[in-house]
C-alpha positions in Angstrom: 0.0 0.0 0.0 1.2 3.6 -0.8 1.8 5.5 2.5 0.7 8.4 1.0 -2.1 6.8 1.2 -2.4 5.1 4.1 -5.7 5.5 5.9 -6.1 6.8 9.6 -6.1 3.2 11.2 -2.7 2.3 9.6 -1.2 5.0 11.5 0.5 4.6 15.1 -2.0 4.0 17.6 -1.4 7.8 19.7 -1.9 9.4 16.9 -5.1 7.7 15.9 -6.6 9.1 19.3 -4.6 12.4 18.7 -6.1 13.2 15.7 -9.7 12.1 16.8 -9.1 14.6 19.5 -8.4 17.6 17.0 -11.7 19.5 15.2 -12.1 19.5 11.1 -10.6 22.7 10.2 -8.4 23.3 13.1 -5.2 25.8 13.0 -2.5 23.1 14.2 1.4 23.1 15.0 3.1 20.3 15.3 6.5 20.4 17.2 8.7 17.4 16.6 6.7 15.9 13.7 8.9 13.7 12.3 8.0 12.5 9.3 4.8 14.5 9.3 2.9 11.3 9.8 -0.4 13.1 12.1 -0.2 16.4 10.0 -0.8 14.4 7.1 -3.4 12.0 8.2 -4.7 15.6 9.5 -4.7 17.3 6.1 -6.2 14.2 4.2 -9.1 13.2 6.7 -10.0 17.1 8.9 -8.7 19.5 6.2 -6.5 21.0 8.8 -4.0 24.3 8.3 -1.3 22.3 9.8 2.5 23.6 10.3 5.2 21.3 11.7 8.3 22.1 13.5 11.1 19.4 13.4 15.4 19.4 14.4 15.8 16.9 11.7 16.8 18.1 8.5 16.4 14.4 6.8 13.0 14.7 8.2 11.8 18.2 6.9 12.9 17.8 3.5 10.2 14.1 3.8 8.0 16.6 5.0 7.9 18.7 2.0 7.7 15.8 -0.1 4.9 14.6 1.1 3.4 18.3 0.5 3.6 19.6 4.2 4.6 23.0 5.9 7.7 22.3 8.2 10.1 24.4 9.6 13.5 23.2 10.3 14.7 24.0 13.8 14.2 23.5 17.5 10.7 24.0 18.4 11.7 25.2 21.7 13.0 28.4 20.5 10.8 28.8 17.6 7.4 28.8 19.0 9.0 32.6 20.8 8.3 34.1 17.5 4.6 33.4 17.4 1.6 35.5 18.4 -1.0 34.5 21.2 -3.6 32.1 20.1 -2.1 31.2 16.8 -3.3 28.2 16.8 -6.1 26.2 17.9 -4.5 23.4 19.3 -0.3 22.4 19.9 0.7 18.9 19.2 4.0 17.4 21.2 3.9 13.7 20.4 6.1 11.4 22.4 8.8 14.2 22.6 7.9 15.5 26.4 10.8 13.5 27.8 12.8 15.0 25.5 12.4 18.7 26.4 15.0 20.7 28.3 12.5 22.9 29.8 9.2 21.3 30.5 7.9 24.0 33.0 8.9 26.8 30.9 7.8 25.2 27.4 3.9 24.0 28.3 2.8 27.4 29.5 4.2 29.3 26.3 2.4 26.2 23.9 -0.7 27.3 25.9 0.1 30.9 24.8 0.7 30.3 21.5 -1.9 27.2 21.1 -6.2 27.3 22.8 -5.1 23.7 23.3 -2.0 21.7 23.8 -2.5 17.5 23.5 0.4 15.8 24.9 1.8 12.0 25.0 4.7 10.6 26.5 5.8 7.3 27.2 5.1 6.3 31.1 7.9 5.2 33.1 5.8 4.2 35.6 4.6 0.8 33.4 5.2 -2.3 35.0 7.6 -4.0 33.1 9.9 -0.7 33.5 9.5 -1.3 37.1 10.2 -4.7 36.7 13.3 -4.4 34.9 15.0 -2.0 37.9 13.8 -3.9 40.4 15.3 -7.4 39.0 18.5 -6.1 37.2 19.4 -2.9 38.7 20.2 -1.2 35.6 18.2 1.3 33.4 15.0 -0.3 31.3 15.0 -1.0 28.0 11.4 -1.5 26.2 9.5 -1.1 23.5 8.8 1.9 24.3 11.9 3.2 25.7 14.1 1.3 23.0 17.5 3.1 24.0 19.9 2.2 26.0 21.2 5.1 28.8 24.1 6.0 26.7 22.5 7.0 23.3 19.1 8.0 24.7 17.3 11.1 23.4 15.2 10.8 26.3 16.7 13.1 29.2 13.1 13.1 31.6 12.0 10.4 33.4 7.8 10.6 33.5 4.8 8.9 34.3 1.4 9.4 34.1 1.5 10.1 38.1 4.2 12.7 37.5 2.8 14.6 35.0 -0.4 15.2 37.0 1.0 16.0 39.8 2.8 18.8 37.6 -0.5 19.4 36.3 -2.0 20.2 39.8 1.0 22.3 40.5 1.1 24.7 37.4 -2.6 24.5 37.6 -3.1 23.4 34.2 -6.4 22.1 33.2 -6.3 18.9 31.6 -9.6 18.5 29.4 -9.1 15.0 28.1 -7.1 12.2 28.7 -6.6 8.7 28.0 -4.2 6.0 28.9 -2.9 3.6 26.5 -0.8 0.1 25.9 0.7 0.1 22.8 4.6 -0.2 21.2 6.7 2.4 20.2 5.1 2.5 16.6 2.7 0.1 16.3 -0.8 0.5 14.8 -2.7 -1.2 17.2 -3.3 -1.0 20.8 -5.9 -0.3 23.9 -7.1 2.4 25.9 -6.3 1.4 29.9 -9.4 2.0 32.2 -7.9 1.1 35.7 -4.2 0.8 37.6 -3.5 3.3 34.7 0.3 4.9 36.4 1.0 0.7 36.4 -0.5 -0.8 33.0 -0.4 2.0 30.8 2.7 2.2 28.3 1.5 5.7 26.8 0.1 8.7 28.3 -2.5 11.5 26.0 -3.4 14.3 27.3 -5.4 17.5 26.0 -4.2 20.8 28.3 -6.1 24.1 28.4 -5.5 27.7 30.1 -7.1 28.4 33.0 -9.4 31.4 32.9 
C-alpha cells in the first residue's frame, strides 16, 4: 500500500486518538513531527491548516515531499516568535521526555496554542519497574528502546508525574486517555484502571485556566 495513502487506522495508535481529538478545520502546530505522519493524516481526513516544526533536516525535506509546511529547527526556541492564540490546538507527540524545559515550554504552547494535546511514554509501566527492580540497571522496552548511553530521552515521567505537575502549574487537563501500545505500532488499547502501572503511553489534552 502507498503511504501516502495510508488510511487513519494504519497509522501509530497515539496518533489515531490524537487526531480524533483535534476538530475539522483546526489551526495546528506540530513540534517534533517527524516525518509529518499526524499532520498528514490531519490534512487528508480534517482539512487541517497544519504547520510542523522538526530538528531533523532528513525529516523536513520528507516533510515537504509529502506536500507539508515544516520548519527546520528546535521548536523550543521557535514557538517565541509566534503571536498569542495562533493556533487552535499544539501537538508534542512522544517528545515530552525529550524537552529541556518542561515547566517553561507548556505554558508558552498554551500561549501560543487554545489547546495543547500531549503524549509521553510512562515510566511508571510495570515492566519498566520490573526491569530495575530485577536487574538494577536502566530499562530497556519497546517503548523506551534506548539504551542510557544514546538515549534522546533526558526526563524520566509517568502518568503520576505529570499530573501532579498538572495540579502544581494549575493546568487544566480536558481529556485524557491511557494507553498500551509499542513504540510505533498500529494497534493498541485504551487502559481503564491501575492506569500509572499498565499503561505504556500517556494522551493528554491541556487548556488555560481562565
Amino acid at each position: 500500500m502507498n503511504p501516502e495513502t495510508t488510511p487513519l487506522d494504519k497509522t501509530r495508535f497515539d496518533l489515531q486518538i490524537i487526531a480524533s481529538w483535534i476538530e475539522p478545520g483546526s489551526r495546528v502546530l506540530d513540534l517534533g513531527c517527524g516525518h509529518g505522519d499526524l499532520l498528514l493524516m490531519l490534512k487528508r481526513h480534517k482539512q487541517i491548516n497544519g504547520t510542523g516544526i522538526e530538528l531533523s533536516e532528513e525529516k523536513v525535506g520528507r516533510c515537504i515531499e509529502r506536500g507539508l509546511t515544516v520548519l527546520q529547527g528546535d521548536f523550543s526556541e521557535e514557538i517565541l516568535d509566534y503571536p498569542d492564540h495562533r493556533f487552535d490546538c499544539v501537538v508534542l507527540s512522544q517528545t515530552l521526555q525529550q524537552v529541556m524545559n518542561p515547566k517553561e515550554l507548556i505554558p508558552e504552547l498554551l500561549r501560543i496554542g487554545k489547546r495543547v494535546i500531549v503524549s509521553f511514554p510512562n515510566f511508571g509501566h510495570w515492566q519498566v519497574r520490573l526491569q530495575v527492580l530485577l536487574t538494577g540497571q536502566a530499562p530497556v522496552t519497546g517503548q523506551l528502546p534506548y539504551e542510557w548511553y544514546d538515549t534522546p530521552n533526558i526526563r524520566v515521567i509517568s502518568i503520576k508525574d505529570f499530573k501532579q505537575f498538572l495540579r502544581m502549574t494549575g493546568i487544566k487537563p480536558v481529556k485524557e486517555v491511557a494507553i498500551n501500545s509499542h513504540h510505533h505500532d498500529e494497534n493498541g488499547h485504551i487502559i481503564k484502571y491501575l492506569i500509572n502501572l499498565r499503561a505504556t503511553y500517556g494522551i493528554m489534552m491541556l487548556e488555560r485556566s481562565a
